[in-house]
C-alpha positions as CSV (number, residue, x, y, z in Angstrom):
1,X,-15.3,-19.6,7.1
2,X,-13.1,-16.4,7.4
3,X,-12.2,-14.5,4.2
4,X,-8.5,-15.2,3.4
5,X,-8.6,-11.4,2.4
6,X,-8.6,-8.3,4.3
7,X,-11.5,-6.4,4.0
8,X,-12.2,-8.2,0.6
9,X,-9.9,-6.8,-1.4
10,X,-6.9,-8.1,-3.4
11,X,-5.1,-4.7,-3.6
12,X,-1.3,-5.6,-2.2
13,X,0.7,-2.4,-1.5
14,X,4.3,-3.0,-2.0
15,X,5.6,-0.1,0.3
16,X,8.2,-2.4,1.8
17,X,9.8,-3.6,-1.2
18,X,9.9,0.3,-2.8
19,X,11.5,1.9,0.7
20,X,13.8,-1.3,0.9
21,X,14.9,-0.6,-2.9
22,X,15.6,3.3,-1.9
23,X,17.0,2.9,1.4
24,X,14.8,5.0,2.7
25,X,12.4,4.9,5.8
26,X,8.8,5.5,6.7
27,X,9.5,8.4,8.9
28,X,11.6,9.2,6.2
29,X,8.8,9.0,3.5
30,X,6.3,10.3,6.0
31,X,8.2,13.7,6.1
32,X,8.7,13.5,2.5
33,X,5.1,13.1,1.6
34,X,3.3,14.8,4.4
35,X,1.7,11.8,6.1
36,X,1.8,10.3,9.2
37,X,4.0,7.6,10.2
38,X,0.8,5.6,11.6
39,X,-1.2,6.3,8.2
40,X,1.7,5.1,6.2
41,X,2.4,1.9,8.5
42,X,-1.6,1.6,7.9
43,X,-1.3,1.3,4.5
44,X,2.3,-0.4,4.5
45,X,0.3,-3.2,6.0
46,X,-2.7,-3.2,3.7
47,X,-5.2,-2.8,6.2
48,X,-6.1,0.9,4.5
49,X,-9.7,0.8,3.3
50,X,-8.5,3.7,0.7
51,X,-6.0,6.2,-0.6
52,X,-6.1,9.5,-1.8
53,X,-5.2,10.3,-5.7
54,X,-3.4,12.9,-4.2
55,X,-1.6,11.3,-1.2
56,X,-0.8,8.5,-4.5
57,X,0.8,11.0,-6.0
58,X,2.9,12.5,-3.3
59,X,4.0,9.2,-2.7
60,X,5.1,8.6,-6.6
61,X,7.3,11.6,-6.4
62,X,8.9,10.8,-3.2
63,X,9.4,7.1,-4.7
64,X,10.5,8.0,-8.0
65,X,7.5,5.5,-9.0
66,X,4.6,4.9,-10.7
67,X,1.2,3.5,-8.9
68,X,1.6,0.0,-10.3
69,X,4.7,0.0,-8.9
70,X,3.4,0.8,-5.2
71,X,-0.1,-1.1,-6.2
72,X,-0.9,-4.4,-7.7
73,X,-3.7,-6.7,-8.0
74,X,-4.3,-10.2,-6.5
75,X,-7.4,-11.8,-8.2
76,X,-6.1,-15.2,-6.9
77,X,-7.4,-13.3,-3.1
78,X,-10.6,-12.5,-3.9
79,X,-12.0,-15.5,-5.5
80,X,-10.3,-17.6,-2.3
81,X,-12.3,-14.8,-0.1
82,X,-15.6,-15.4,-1.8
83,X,-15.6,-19.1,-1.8
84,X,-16.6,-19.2,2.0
């Protein structure tokens, strides 16, 4: 059986919710923060394998956030992944 979780994590990025709240947009951010549109939309989806403390950062500022506000953990996911 398939893990229910991407790459076996349970990190859920909540990029969407944070641009939505802001009215802002990834090409938007991407300018902002120096990264491209494709790595954001990479990460945006959750299919990045990891992130940069620095590229975190850069996208705090431009957010006006905090990590565990772009970042939170899904325990529920993993322990469904491993069960296969």
């Amino acid at each position: 059986m398939p893990p229910t979780v991407p790459d076996g994590h349970a990190i859920v990025i909540h990029l969407d919710e944070l641009l939505a709240e802001r009215d802002m947009t990834l090409t938007e951010l991407s300018e902002r923060v120096g990264v491209s549109v494709v790595n954001l939309s990479i990460l945006k989806n959750g299919h990045a394998r990891a992130i940069r403390f620095s590229t975190l950062t850069r996208l705090c500022e431009a957010l006006g956030c905090q990590p565990g506000d772009l970042l939170s953990h899904d325990g529920m996911g993993v322990e469904a992944g491993r069960a296969g």
